[in-house]
PyMOL commands that place a pseudoatom at each C-alpha (Angstrom):
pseudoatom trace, name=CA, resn=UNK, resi=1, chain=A, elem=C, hetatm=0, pos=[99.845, 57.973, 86.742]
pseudoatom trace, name=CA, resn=UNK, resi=2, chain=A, elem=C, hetatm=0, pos=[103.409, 57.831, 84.919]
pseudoatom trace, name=CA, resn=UNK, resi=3, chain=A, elem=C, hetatm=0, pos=[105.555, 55.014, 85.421]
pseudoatom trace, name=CA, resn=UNK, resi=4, chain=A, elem=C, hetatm=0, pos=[109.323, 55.101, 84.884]
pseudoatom trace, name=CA, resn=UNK, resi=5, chain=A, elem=C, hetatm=0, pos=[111.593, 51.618, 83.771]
pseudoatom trace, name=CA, resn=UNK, resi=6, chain=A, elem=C, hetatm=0, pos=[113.239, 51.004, 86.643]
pseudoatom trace, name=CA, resn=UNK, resi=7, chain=A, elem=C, hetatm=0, pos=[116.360, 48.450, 86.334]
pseudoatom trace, name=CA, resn=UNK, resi=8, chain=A, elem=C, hetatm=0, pos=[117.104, 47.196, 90.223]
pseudoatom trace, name=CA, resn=UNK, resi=9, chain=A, elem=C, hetatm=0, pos=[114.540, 49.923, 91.722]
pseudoatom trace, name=CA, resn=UNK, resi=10, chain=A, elem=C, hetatm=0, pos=[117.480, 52.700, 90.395]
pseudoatom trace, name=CA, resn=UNK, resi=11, chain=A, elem=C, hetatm=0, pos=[115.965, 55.118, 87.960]
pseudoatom trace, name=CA, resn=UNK, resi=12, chain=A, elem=C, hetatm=0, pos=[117.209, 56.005, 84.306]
pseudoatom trace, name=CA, resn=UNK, resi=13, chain=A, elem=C, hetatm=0, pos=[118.369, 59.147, 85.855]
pseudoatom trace, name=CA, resn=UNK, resi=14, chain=A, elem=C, hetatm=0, pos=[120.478, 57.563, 88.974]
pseudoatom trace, name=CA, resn=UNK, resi=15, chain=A, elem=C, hetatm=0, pos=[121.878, 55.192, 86.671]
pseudoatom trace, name=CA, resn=UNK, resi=16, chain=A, elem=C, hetatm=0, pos=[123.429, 58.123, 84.677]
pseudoatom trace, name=CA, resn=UNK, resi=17, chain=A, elem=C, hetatm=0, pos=[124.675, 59.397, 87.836]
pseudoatom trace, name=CA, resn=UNK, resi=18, chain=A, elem=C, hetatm=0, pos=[126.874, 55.983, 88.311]
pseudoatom trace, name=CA, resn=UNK, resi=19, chain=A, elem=C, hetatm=0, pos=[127.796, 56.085, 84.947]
pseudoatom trace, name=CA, resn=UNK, resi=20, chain=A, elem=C, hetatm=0, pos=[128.652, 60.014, 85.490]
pseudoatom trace, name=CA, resn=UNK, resi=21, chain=A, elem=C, hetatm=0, pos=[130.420, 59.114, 88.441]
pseudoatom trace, name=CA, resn=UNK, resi=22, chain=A, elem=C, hetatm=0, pos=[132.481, 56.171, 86.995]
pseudoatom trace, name=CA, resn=UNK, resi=23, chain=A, elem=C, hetatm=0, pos=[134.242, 58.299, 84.245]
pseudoatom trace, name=CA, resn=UNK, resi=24, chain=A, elem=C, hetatm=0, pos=[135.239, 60.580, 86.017]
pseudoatom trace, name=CA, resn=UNK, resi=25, chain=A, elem=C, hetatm=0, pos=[136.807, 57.930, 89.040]
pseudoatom trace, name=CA, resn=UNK, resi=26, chain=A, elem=C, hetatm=0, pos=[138.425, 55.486, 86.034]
pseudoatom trace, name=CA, resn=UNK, resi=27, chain=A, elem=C, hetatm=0, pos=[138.168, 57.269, 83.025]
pseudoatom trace, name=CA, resn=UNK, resi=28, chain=A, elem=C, hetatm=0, pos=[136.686, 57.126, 79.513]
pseudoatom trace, name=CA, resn=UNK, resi=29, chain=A, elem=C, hetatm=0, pos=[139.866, 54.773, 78.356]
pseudoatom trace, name=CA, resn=UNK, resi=30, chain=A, elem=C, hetatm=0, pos=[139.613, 52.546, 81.392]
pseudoatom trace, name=CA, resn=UNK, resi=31, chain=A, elem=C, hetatm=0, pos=[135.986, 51.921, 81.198]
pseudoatom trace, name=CA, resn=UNK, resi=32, chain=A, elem=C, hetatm=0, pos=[136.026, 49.304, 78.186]
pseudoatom trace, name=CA, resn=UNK, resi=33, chain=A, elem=C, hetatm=0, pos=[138.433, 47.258, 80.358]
pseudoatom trace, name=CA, resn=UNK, resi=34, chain=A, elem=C, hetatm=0, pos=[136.408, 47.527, 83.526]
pseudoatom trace, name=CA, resn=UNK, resi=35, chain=A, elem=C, hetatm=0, pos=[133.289, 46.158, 81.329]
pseudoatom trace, name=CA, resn=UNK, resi=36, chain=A, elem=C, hetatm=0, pos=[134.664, 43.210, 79.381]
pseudoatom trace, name=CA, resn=UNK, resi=37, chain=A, elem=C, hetatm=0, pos=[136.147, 41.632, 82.856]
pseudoatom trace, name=CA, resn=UNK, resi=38, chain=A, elem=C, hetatm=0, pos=[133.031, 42.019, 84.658]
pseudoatom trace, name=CA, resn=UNK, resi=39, chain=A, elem=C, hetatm=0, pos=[131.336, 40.422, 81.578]
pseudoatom trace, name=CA, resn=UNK, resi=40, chain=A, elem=C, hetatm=0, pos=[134.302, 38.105, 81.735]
pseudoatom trace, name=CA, resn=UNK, resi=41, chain=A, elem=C, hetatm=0, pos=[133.408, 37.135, 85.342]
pseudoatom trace, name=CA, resn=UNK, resi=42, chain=A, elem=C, hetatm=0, pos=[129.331, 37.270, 85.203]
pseudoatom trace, name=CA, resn=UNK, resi=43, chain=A, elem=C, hetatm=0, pos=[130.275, 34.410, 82.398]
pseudoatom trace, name=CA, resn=UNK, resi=44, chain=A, elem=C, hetatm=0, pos=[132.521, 32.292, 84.601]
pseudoatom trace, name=CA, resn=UNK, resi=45, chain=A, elem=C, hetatm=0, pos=[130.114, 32.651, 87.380]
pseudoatom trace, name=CA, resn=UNK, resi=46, chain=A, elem=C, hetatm=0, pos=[127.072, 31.517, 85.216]
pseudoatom trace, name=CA, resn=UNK, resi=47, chain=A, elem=C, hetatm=0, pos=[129.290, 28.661, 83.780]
pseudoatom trace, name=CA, resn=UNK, resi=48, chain=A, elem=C, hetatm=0, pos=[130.180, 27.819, 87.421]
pseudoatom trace, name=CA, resn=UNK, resi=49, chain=A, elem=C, hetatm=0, pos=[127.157, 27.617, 88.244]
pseudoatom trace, name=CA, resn=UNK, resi=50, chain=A, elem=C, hetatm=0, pos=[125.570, 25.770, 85.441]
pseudoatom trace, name=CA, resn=UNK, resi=51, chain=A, elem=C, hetatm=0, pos=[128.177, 22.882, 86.185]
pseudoatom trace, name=CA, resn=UNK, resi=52, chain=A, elem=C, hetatm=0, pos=[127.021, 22.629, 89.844]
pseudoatom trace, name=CA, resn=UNK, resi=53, chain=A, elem=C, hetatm=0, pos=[123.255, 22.233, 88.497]
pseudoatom trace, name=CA, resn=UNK, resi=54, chain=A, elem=C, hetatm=0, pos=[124.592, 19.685, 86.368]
pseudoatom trace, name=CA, resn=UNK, resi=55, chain=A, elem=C, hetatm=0, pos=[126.489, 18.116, 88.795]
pseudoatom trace, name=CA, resn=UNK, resi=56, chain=A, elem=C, hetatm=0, pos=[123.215, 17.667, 91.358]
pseudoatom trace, name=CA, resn=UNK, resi=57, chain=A, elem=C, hetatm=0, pos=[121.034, 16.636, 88.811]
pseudoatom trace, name=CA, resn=UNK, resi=58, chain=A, elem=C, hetatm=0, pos=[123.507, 13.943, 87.673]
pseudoatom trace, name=CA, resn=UNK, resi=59, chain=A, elem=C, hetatm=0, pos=[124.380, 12.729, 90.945]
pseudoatom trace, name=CA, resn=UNK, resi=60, chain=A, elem=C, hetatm=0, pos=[120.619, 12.934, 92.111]
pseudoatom trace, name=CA, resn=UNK, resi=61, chain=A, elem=C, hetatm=0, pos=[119.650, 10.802, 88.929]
pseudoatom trace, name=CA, resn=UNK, resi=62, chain=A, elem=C, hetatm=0, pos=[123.033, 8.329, 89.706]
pseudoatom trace, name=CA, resn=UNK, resi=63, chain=A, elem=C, hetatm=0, pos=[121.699, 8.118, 93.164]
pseudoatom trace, name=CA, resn=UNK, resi=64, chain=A, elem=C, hetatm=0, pos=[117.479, 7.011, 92.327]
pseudoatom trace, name=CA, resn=UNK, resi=65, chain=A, elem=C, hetatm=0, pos=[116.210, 10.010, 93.310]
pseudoatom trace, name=CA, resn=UNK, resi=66, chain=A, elem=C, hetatm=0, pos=[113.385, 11.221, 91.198]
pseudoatom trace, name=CA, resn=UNK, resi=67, chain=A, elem=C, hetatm=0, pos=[114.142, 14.698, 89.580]
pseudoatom trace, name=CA, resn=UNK, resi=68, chain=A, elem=C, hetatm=0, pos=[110.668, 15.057, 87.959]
pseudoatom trace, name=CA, resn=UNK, resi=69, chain=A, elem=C, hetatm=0, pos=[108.851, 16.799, 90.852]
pseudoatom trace, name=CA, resn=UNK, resi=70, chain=A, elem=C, hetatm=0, pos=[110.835, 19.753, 90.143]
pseudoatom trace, name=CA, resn=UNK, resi=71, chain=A, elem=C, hetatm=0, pos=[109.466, 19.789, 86.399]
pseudoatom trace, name=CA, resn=UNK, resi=72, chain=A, elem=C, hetatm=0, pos=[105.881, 19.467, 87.712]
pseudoatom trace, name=CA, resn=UNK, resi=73, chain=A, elem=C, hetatm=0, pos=[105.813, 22.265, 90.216]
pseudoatom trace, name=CA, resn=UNK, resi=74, chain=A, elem=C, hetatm=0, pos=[107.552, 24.462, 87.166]
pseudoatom trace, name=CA, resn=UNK, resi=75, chain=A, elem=C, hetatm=0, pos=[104.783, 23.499, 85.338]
pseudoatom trace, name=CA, resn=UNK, resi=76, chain=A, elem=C, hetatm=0, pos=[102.403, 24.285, 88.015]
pseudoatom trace, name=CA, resn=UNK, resi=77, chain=A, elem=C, hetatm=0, pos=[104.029, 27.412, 88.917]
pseudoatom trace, name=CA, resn=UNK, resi=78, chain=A, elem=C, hetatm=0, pos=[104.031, 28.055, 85.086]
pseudoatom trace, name=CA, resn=UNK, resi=79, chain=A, elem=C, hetatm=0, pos=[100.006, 27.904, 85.272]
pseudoatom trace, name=CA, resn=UNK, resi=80, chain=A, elem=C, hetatm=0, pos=[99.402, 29.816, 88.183]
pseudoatom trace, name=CA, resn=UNK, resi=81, chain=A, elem=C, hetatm=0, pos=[101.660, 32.650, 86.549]
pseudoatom trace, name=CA, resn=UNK, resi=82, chain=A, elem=C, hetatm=0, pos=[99.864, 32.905, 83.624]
pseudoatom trace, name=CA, resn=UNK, resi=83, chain=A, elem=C, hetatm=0, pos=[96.675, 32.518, 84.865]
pseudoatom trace, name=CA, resn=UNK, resi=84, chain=A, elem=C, hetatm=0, pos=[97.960, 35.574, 87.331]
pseudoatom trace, name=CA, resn=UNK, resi=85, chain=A, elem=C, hetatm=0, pos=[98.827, 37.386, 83.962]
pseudoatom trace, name=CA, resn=UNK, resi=86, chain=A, elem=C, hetatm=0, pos=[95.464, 36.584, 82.206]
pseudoatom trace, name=CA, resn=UNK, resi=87, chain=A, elem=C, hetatm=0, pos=[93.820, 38.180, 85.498]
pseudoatom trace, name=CA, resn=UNK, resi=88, chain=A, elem=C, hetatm=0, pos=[96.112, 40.981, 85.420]
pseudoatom trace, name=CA, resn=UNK, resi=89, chain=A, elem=C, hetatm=0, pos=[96.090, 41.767, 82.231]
pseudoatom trace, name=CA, resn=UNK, resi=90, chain=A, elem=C, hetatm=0, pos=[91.933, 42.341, 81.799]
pseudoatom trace, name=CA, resn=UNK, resi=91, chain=A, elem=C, hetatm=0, pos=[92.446, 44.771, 85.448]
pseudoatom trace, name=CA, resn=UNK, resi=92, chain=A, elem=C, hetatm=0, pos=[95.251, 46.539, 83.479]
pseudoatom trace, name=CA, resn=UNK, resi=93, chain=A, elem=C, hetatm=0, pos=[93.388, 47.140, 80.398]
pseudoatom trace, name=CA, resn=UNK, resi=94, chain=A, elem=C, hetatm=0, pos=[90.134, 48.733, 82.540]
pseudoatom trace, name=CA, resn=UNK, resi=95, chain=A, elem=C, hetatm=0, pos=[92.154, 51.134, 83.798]
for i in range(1, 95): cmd.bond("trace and resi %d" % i, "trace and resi %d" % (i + 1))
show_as sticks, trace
zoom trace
């Protein structure tokens, strides 16, 4: 059995379609500009949202309320991942 990279469950080939279909709506010229202010806004959106993370934490930590049980599960999520992976990975290589 073949698999394909899939990015978003859209294959290599429907992705080409997009980008196909995108020239020809905006334009090879245009398409630069489309790109850097969608970068431009993924960035603000991250930064936005790193602030409000920052934000809770601080005011959690202002407040007395203990922040480490989210480190722990991480930790035990973290474990149970790669203990998945280990698993996985000896059923992957028998095939």
């Amino acid at each position: 059995m073949i698999q394909q990279a899939t990015f978003l469950f859209i294959s290599g080939a429907e992705i080409a379609f997009i980008l196909f279909i995108a020239i020809m709506v905006f334009g090879a010229d245009k398409l630069p500009e489309i790109a850097r202010g969608l970068g431009k806004g993924m960035r603000t959106l991250k930064d936005a949202t790193n602030d409000i993370k920052h934000e809770i934490t601080k005011t959690a930590e202002n407040n007395g309320i203990d922040t480490s049980i989210t480190k722990d599960v991480k930790k035990e999520l973290d474990k149970v991942k790669d203990d998945i992976e280990d698993f996985t990975g000896s059923v992957k290589r028998k095939f």
